[in-house]
C-alpha positions as CSV (number, residue, x, y, z in Angstrom):
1,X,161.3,81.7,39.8
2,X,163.2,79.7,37.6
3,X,166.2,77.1,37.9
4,X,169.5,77.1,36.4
5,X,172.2,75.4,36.7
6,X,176.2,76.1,36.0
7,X,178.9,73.9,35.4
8,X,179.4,70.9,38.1
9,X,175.7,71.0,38.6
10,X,175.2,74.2,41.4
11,X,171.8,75.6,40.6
12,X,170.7,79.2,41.8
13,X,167.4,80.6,41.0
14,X,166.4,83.9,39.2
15,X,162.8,85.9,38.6
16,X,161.5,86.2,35.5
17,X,160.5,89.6,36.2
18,X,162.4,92.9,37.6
19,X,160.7,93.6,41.1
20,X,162.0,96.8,43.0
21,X,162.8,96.2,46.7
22,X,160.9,99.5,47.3
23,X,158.3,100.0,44.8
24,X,157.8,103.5,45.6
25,X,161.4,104.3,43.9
26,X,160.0,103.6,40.8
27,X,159.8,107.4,40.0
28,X,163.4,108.1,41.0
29,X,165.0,105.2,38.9
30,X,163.5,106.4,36.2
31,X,164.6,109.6,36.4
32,X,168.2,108.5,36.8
33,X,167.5,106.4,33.9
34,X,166.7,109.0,31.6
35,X,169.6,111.1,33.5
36,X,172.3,108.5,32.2
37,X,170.5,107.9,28.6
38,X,171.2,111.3,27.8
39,X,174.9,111.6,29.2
40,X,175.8,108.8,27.0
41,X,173.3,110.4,24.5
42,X,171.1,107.3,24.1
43,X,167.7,109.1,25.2
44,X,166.0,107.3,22.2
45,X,166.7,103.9,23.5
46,X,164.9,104.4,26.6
47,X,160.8,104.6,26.8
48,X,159.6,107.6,29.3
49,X,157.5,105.5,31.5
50,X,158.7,102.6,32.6
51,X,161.7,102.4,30.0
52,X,161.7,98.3,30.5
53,X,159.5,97.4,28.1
54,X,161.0,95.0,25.6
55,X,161.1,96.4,21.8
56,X,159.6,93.9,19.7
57,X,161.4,94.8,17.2
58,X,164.6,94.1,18.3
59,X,166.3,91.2,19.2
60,X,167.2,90.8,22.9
61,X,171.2,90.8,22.5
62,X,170.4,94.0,20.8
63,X,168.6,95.6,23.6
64,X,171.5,94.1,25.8
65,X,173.7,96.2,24.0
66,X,171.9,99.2,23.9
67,X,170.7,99.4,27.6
68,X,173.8,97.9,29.4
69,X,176.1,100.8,29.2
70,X,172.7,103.0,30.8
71,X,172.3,100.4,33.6
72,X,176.3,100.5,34.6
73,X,176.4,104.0,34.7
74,X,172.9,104.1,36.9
75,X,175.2,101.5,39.3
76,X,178.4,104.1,39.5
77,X,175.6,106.9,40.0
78,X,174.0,105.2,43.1
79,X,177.5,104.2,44.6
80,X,179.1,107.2,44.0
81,X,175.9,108.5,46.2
82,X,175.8,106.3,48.6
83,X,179.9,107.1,49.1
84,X,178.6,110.5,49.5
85,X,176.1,109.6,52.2
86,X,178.2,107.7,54.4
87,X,181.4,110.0,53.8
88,X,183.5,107.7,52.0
């Protein structure tokens, strides 16, 4: 873990790497990750196997760019599920 701190000094800590709560979802996410890449046809930005490799050949405000939009539509995926499950 790392330390940062924001404005008047409050410091909250953050991992340098992703770590799934439940490693054996691994295999789901990335299917939903491929799922949104093509929607918003972006299947070329996103590796087959674990698609959160960093490209070394871009920069990472690029990859930012490129992978955000597939990571918020993952998020309105899950809780548009989970709405589902609990009848909301």
């Amino acid at each position: 873990m790392c330390a940062a701190s924001i404005g008047g000094g409050m410091e909250f800590k953050m991992s340098k790497r992703k770590r799934l709560e439940v490693p054996e979802s691994r295999q789901a996410l990335d299917a939903l990750k491929m799922e949104c890449a093509q929607e918003l046809g972006r299947s070329q930005d996103v590796k087959e196997n674990h698609g959160d490799e960093y490209y070394g050949e871009r920069s990472a405000s690029m990859n930012g760019r490129m992978g955000g939009p597939i990571g918020g539509l993952m998020v309105k995926k899950m809780v548009e599920s989970y709405k589902r499950k609990i009848g909301g």
